[in-house]
C-alpha positions as CSV (number, residue, x, y, z in Angstrom):
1,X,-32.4,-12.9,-3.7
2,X,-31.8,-9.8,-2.0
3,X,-29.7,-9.5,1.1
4,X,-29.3,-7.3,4.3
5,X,-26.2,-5.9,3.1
6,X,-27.2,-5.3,-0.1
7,X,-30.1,-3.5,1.1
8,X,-28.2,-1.3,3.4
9,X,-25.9,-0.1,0.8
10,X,-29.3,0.9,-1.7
11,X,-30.7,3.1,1.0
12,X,-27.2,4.4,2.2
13,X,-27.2,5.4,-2.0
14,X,-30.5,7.0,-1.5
15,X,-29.6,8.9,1.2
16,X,-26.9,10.6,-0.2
17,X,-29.4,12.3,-2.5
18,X,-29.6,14.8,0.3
19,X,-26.9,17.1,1.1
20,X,-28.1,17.7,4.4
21,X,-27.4,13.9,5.4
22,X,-24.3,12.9,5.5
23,X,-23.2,9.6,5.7
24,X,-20.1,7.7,7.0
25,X,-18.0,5.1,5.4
26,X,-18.5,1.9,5.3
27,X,-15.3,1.3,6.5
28,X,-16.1,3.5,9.6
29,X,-19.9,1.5,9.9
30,X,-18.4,-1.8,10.0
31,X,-15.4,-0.8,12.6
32,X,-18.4,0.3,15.1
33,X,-20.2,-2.6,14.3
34,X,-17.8,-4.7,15.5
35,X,-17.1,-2.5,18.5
36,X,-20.0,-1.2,19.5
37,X,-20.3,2.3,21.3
38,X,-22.7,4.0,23.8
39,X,-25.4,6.6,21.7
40,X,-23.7,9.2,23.9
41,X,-20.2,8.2,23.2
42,X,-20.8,7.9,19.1
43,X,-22.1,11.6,19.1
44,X,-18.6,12.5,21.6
45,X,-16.3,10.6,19.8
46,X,-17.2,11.0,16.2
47,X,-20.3,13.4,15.7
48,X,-21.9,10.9,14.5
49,X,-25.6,12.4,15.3
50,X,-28.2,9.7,14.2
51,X,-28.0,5.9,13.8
52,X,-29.9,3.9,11.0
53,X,-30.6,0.2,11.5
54,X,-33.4,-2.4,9.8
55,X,-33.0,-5.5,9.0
56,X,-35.1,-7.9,6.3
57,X,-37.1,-11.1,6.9
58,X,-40.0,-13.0,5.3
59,X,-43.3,-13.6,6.8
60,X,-45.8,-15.7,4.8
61,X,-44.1,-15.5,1.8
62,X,-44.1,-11.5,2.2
63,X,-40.3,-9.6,2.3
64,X,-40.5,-7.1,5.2
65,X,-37.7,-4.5,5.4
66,X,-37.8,-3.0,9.0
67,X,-36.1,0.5,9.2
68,X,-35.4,2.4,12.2
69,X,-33.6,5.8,13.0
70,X,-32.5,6.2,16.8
71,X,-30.7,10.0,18.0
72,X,-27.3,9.6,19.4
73,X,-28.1,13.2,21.4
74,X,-31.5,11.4,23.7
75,X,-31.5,7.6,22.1
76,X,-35.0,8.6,21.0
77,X,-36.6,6.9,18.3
78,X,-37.3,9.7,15.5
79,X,-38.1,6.9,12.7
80,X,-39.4,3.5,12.6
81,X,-41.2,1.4,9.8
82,X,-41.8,-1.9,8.0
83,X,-42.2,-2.2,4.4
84,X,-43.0,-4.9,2.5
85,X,-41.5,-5.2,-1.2
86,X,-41.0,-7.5,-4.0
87,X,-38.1,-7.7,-5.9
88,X,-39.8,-6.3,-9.2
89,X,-40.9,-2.6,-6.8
90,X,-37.5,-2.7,-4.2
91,X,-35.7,0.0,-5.5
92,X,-39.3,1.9,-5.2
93,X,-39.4,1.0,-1.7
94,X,-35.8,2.0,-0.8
95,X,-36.3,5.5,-2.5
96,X,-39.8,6.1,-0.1
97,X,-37.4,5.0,3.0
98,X,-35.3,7.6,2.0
99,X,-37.9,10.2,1.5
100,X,-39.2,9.1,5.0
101,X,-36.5,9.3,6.6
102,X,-35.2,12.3,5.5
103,X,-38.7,14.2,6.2
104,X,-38.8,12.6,9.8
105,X,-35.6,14.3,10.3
106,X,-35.7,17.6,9.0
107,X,-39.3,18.2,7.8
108,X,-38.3,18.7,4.3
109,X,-40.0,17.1,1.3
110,X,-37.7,16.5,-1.5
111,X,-40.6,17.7,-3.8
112,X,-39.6,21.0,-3.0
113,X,-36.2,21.9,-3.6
114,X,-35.6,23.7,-6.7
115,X,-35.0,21.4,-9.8
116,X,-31.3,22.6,-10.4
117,X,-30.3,21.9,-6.6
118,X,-32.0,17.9,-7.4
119,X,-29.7,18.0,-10.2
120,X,-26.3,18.9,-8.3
121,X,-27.1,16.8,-5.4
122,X,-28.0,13.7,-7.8
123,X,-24.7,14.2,-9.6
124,X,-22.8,14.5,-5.7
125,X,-24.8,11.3,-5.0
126,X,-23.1,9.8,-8.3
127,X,-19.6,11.1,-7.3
128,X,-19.5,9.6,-4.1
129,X,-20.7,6.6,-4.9
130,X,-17.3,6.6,-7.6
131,X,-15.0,7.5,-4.7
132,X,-16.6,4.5,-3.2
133,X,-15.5,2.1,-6.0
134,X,-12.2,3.3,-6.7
135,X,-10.7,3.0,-3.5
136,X,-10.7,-1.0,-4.3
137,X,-8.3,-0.5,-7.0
138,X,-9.4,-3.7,-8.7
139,X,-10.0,-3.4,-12.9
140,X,-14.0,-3.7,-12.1
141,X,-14.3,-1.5,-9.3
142,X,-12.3,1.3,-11.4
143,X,-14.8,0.9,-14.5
144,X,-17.9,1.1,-12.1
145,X,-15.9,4.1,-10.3
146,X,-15.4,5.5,-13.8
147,X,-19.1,4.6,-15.0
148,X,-20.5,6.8,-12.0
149,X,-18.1,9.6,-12.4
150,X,-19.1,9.9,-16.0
151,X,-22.5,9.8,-14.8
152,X,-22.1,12.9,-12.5
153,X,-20.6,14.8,-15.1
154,X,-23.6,14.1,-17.5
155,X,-25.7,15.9,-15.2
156,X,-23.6,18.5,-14.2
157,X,-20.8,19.2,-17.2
158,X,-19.1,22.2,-14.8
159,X,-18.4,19.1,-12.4
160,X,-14.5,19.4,-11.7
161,X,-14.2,16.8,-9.2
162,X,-15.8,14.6,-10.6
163,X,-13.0,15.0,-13.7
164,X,-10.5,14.8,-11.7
165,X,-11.7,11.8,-9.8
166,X,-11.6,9.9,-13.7
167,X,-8.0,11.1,-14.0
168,X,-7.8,9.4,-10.5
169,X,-8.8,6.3,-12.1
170,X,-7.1,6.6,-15.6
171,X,-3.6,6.9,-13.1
172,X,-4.0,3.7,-11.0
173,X,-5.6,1.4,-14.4
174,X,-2.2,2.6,-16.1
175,X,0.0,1.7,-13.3
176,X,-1.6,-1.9,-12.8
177,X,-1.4,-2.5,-16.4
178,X,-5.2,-2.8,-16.6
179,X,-4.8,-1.7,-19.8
180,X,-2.6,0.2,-22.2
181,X,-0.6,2.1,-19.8
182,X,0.4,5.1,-22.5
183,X,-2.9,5.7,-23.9
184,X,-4.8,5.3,-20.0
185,X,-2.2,8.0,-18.6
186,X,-3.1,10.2,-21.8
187,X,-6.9,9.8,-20.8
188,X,-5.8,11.1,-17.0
189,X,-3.8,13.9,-18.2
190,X,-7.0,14.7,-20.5
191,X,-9.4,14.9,-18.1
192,X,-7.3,16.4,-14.6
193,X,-6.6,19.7,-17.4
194,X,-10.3,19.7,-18.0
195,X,-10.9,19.6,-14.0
196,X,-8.4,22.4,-13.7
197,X,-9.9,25.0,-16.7
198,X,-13.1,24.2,-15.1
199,X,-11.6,25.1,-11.8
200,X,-8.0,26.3,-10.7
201,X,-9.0,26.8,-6.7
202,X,-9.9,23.6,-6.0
203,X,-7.4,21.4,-3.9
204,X,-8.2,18.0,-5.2
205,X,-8.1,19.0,-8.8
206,X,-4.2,20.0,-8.0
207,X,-3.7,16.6,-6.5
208,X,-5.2,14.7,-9.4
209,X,-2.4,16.5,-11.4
210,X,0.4,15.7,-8.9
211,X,-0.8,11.9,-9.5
212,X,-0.7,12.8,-13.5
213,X,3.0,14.3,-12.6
214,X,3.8,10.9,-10.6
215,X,2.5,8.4,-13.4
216,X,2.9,10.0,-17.2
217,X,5.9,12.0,-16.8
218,X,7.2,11.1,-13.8
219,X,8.1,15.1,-13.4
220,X,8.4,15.3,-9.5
221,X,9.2,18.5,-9.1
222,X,6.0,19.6,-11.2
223,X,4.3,17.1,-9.2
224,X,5.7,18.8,-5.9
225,X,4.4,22.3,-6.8
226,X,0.8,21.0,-7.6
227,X,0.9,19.3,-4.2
228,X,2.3,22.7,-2.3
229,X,-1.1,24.1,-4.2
230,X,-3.2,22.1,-3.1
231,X,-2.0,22.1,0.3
232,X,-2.0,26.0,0.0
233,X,-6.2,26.0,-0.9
234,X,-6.9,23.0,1.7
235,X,-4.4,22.5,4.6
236,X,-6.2,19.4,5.6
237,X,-7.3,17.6,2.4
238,X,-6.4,14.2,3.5
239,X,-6.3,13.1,-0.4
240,X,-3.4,15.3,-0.7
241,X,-1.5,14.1,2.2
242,X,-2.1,10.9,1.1
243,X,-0.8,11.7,-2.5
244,X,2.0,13.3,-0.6
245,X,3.1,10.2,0.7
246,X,3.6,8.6,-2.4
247,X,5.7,11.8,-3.8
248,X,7.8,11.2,-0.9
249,X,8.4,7.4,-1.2
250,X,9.2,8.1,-5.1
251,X,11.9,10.9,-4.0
252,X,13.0,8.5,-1.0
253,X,12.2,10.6,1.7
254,X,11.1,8.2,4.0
255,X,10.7,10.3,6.5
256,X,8.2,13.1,5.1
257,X,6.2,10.5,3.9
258,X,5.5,9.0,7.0
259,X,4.8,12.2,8.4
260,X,1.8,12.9,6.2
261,X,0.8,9.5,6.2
262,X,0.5,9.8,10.5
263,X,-1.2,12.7,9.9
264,X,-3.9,11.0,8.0
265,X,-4.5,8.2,9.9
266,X,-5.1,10.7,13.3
267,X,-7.7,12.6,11.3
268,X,-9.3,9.3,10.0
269,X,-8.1,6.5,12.4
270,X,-10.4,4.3,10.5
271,X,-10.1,4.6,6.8
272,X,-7.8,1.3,5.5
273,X,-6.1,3.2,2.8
274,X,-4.4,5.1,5.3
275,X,-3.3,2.0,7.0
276,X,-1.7,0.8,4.1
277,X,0.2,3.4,3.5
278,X,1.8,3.7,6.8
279,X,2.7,0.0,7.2
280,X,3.8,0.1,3.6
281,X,6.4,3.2,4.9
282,X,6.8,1.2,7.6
283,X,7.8,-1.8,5.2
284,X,10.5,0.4,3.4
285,X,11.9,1.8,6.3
286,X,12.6,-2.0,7.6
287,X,11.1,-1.0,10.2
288,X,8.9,-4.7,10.1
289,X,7.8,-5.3,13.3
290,X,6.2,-1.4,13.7
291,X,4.7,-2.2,10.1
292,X,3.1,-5.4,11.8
293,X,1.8,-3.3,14.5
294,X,0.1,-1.3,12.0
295,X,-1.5,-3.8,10.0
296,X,-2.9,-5.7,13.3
297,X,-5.1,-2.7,14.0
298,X,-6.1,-2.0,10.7
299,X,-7.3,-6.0,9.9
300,X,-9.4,-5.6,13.3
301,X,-11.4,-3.0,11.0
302,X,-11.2,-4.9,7.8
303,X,-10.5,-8.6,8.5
304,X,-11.1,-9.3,4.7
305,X,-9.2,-6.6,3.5
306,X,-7.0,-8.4,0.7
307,X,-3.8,-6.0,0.6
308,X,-3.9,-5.3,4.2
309,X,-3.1,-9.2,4.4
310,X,-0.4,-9.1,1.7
311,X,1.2,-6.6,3.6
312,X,0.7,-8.4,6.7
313,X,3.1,-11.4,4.4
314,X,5.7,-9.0,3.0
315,X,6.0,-8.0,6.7
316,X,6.1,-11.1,8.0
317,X,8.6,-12.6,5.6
318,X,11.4,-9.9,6.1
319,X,11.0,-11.1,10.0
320,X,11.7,-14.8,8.8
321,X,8.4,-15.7,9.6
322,X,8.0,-17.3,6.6
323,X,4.7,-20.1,7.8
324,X,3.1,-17.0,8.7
325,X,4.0,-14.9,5.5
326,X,2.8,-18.1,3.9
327,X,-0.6,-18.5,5.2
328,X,-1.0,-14.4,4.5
329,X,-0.2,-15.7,0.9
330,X,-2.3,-18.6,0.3
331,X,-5.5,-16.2,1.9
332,X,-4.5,-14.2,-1.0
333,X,-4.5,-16.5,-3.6
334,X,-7.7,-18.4,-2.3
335,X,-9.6,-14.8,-2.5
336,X,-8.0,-13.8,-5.7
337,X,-7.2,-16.9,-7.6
338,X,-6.5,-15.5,-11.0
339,X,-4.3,-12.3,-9.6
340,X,-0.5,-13.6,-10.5
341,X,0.8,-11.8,-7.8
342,X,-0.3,-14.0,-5.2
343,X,1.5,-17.0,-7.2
344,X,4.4,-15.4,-6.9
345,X,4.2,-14.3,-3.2
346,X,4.1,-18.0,-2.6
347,X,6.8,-18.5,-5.1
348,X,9.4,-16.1,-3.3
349,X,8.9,-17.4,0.1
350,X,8.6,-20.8,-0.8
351,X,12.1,-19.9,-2.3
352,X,13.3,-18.2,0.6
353,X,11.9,-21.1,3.2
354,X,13.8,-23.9,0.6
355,X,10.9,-25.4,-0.5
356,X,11.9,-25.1,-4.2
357,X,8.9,-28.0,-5.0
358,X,6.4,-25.8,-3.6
359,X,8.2,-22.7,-5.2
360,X,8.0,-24.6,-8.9
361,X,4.8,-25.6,-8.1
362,X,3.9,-21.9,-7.4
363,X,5.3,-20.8,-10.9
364,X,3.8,-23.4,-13.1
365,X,-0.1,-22.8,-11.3
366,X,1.0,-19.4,-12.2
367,X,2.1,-20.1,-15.4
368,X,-1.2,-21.8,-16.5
369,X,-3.4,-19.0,-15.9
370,X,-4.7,-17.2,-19.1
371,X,-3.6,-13.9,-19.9
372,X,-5.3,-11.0,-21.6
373,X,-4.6,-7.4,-21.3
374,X,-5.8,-6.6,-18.1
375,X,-2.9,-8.6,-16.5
376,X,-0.2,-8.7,-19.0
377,X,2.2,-6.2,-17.2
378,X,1.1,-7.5,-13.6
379,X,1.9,-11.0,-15.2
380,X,5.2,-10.1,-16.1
381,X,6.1,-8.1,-12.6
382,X,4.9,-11.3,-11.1
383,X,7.6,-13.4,-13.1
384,X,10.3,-10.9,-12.4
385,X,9.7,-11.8,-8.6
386,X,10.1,-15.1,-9.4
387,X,13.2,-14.8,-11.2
388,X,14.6,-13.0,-7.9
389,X,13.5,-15.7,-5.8
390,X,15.3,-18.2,-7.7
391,X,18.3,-15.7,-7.9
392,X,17.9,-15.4,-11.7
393,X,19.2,-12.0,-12.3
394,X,19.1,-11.7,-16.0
395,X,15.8,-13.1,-15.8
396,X,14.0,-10.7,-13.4
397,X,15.6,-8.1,-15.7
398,X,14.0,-9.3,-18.6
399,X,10.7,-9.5,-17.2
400,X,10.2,-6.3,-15.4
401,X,11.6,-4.3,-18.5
402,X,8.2,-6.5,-20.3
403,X,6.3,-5.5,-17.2
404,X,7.4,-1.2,-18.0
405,X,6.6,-1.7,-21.2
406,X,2.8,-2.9,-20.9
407,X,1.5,-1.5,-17.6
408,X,3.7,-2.3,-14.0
409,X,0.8,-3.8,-12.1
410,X,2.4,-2.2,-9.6
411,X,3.1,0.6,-7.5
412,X,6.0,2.2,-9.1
413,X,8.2,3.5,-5.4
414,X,8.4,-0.2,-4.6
415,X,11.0,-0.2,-7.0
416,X,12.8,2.1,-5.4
417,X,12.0,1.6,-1.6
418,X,11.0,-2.2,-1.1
419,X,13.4,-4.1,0.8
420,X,13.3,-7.5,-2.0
421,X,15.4,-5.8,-4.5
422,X,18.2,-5.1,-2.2
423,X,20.1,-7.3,-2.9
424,X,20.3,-5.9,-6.7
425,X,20.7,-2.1,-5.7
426,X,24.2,-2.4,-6.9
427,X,23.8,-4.0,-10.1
428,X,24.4,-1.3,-13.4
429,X,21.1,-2.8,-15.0
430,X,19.0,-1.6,-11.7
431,X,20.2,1.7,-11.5
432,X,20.0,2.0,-15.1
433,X,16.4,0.8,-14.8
434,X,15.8,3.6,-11.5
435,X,16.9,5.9,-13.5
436,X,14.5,5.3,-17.1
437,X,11.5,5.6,-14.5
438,X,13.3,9.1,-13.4
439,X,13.2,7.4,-9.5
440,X,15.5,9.6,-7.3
441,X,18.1,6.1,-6.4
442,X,20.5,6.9,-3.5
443,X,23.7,7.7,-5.0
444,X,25.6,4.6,-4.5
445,X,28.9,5.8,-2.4
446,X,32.2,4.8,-3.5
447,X,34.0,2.2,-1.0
448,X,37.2,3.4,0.1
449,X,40.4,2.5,-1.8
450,X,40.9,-1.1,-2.3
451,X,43.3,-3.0,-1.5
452,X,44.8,-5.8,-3.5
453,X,42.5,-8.7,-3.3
454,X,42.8,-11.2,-0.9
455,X,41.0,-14.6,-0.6
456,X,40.8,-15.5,3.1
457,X,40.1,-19.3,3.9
458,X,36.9,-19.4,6.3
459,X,36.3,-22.8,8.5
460,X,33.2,-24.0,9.9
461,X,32.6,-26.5,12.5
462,X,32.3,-28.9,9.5
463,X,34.8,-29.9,7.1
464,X,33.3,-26.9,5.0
465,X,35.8,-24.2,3.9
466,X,34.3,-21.0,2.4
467,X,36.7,-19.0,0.0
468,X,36.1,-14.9,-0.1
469,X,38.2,-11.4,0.2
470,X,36.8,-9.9,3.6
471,X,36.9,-6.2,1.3
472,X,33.2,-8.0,0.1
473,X,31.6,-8.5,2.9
474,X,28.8,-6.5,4.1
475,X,27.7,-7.9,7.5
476,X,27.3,-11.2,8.7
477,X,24.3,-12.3,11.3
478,X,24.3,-15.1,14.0
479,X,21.9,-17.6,13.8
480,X,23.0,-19.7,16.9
481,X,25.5,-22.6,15.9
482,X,25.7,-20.7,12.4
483,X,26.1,-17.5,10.9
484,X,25.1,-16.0,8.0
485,X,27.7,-14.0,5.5
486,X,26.3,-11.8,3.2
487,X,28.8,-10.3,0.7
488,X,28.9,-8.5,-2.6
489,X,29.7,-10.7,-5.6
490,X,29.7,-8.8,-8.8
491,X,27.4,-6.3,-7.7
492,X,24.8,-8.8,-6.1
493,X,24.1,-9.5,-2.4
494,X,24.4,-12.9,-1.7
495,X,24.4,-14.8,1.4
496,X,25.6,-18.5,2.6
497,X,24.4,-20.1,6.1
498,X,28.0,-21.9,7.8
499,X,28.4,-23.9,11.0
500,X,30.4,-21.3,12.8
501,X,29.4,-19.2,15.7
502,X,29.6,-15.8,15.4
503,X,32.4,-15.3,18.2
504,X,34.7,-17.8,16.2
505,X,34.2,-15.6,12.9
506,X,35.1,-12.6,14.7
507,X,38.8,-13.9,15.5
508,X,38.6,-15.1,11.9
509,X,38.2,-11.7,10.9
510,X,40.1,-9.8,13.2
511,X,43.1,-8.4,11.2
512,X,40.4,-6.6,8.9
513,X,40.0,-3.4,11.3
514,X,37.0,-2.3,9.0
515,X,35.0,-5.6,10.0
516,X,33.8,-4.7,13.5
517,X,31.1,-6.5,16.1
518,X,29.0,-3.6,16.4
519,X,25.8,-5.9,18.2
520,X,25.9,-9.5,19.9
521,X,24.4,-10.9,16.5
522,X,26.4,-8.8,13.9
523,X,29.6,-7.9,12.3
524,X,29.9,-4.9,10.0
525,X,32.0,-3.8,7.2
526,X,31.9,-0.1,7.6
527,X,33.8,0.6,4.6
528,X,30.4,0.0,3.0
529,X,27.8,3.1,1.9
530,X,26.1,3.2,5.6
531,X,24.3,5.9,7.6
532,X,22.8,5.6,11.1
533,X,19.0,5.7,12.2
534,X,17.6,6.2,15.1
535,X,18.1,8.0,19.4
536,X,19.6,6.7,22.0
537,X,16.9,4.1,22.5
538,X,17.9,2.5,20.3
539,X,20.5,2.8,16.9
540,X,21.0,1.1,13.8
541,X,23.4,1.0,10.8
542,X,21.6,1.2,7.6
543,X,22.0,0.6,3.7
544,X,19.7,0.8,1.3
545,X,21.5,-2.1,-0.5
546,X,21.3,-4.1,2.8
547,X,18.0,-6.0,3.5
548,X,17.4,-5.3,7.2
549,X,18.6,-2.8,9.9
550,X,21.7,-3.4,11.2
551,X,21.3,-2.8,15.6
552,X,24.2,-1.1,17.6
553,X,24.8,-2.6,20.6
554,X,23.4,0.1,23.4
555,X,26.0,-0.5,25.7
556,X,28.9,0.4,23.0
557,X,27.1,2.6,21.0
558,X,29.2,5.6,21.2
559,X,32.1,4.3,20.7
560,X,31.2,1.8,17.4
561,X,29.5,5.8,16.6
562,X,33.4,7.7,17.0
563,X,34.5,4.2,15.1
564,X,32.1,4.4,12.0
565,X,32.4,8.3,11.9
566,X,36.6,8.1,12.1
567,X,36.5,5.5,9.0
568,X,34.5,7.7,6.3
């Protein structure tokens, strides 16, 4: 059976045959489906010149497909016709809608073009139709992605783009551990020097080696200047912004990445990829509930979008909303069911939440499912996050080493810019680990002289007494009654929930001058490696080996300011 969508997409591929039709994204179709625009307003806002709609339905046994072009400029009807097919002569139908359509608008019969300009804009129609595939990033869309590429290039062999585009491919298979990671970054480096003999002034060819740079040798300084280049040919080649981002997350500059993600998203305010990027920024920059807002615009373009609703869990999580994080998982897992990732999502928050049945539970479903090489290294990650949900240190170590070794399955900056691993940023074996991938870690500054330790007797409300030297705490956070400590034990954030309000630690605390309230919720040690974010809105300590943002009270923030800035 063939449906409406399906038929859409066919002629939108026929179509494309003609480089004097261009045609918008799906993406950008189904966001003005769903809010629907005045003709004069789509040609205003978005140049958008003619509209194609049809529809199919069966009359006496007989498939009609109904096809009708409107003009945005007059709302005239310039085309509008019923076919009737069967499925053995459909793709013969769709081809004389194109032809129809094309000659209703412009007058020209295909027929006529030269034979070498059918050729280029058959392999174009091929290319696109790849960029439309590999967007998804999953194993099959990459090989159909690949498959048309390859296609293109048969027909025209001086196609550089469309080389570039496999190296594309080659990159992201390697990095999700699709398959061998070695021999698929070889096959990108292979083909993104082939796109650059065949030609060194186009800007996406230079982008496609940056992304080579990123993923085979991790060399980000060669991967900078094929990104200035490609800048240099094609100021606003949103593909190199975007690829600029990710340069900029792996040499944790937060800050320049975001910039050339915004500037993507203005120029193409609906493309999802975009989206993801910026609430993924967002994400690192524990910035959570900005990262939220993000994500809530994007899912009103793409409801069904997979990652955009990950995201929307990894967000929701680091606000301790962990029901809602939840339900983002299990969406996940019910769309995907044999992606380990989303077993381990559920794993971790379950963790986090204290539902250790549910967590176990998690692991073994996980556990069961069978593995072959497409997800061996995205197994592997998956079971490192477990082990840091259960706070099994040597055990997340041994599994995301595995993981390296057979494909990530995983985008590579998370490592260094994802809140999750925190809590390990001190640890020898994670900067070791930073540093085999050749990430850029933030030096890890050296606490000030310390004192001889001293174990100071905390009590709770209870009968509970909690033992530690105030030198390892790194903040503590009020949780109404309670409080939470978090403090450095052999290199590892940990934390511990006590019955004591927040006020009554303070006094407990007060002879250690480098322990300070510095907000209504938080105490500080600022004898720990901190800098401060933000205006006078609003400012915040900040650590990359701290999970969250620490606020400054706005009332007293100059003063805890002089404070932090008199005790480096």
């Amino acid at each position: 059976m063939i449906d409406k969508d399906s038929i859409l997409e066919e002629l939108i591929d026929a179509l494309l045959v003609y480089p004097n039709i261009n045609v918008t994204t799906k993406t950008t179709s189904l966001y003005l489906y769903q809010n629907p625009l005045a003709a004069d307003l789509l040609k205003a806002q978005y140049d958008i010149d003619f509209v194609l709609e049809g529809g199919i339905k069966v009359v006496e046994n007989e498939n009609i497909i109904s096809t009708r072009v409107i003009s945005t400029s007059d709302e005239s009807i310039l085309f509008n016709q019923k076919n009737k097919f069967d499925v053995n002569n459909f793709q013969a139908t769709i081809t004389k809608i194109a032809v129809d359509i094309n000659e209703s608008i412009f007058s020209i019969s295909p027929d006529k073009k030269p034979k070498k300009e059918l050729i280029e804009s058959q392999s174009q129609s091929y290319y696109l139709k790849g960029l439309y595939h590999w967007n998804k990033y999953t194993f099959e869309e990459l090989n159909l992605a690949i498959s048309y590429f390859k296609r293109a290039i048969k027909l025209d062999e001086n196609f550089s783009e469309a080389y570039a585009a496999l190296a594309d491919c080659y990159c992201v298979i390697g990095v999700m551990g699709f398959e061998a990671s070695k021999s698929a970054f070889q096959s990108a480096k292979h083909f993104v020097q082939k796109a650059l003999q065949l030609n060194n002034k186009r800007s996406e060819n230079f982008v496609s080696a940056a992304l080579v740079d990123i993923y085979l040798s991790r060399d980000y300084p060669q991967a900078k200047i094929n990104l200035s280049q490609a800048h240099l040919l094609k100021k606003d080649n949103q593909k190199a912004h975007h690829v600029s981002a990710m340069f900029y997350i792996h040499t944790n500059n937060l800050d320049l990445a975001e910039k050339h993600a915004l500037y993507n998203l203005r120029k193409a305010p609906n493309e999802i990829p975009y989206y993801d990027m910026l609430a993924r920024i967002y994400l690192y920059q524990k910035n959570f509930s900005k990262g939220l807002s993000i994500i809530e615009k994007a899912l009103t373009i793409d409801r069904e979008s997979v990652e955009l609703i990950e995201l929307e869990g990894h967000l929701n999580m680091h606000l301790n909303k962990y029901e809602k994080a939840i339900e983002c998982y299990q969406i996940c897992h019910f769309k995907k069911p044999n992606n380990p990732l989303y077993y381990s999502n559920l794993a971790y928050v379950f963790s986090k939440s204290n539902y250790q049945f549910d967590s176990n539970k998690a692991i073994d479903d996980m556990k069961k499912l069978k593995l072959n090489a497409q997800n061996i290294g995205t197994f592997h990650y998956a079971e490192s996050i477990n082990k840091l949900g259960q706070l099994d240190y040597n055990g997340f170590f041994k599994q995301i080493n595995i993981a390296i070794e057979n494909g990530l399955g995983m985008f590579i900056g998370d490592l260094l810019a994802n809140p999750i691993y925190n809590e390990i940023r001190k640890d020898k074996r994670f900067r070791k680990l930073l540093k085999q991938l050749n990430l850029n870690s933030v030096t890890i500054q050296k606490l000030k002289t310390r004192l001889p330790s001293t174990q100071l007797i905390i009590h709770s409300l209870t009968k509970e007494v909690f033992n530690i030297d105030p030198q390892n705490i790194a903040f503590v956070e009020s949780q109404g009654n309670y409080s939470k400590i978090f403090w450095f034990e052999n290199e590892i954030l940990k934390n511990k929930l006590i019955r004591c309000i927040l006020g009554n630690l303070q006094k407990q605390l007060q002879d250690f001058d480098y322990i300070i309230r510095c907000h209504k919720s938080y105490l500080i040690n600022l004898n720990e490696p901190l800098t401060i974010s933000g205006n006078s809105k609003g400012y915040f300590f900040e650590s990359s080996c701290f999970p969250i943002r620490i606020p400054i009270s706005r009332g007293k923030a100059d003063s805890i300011i002089r404070q932090y800035k008199s005790n480096k």
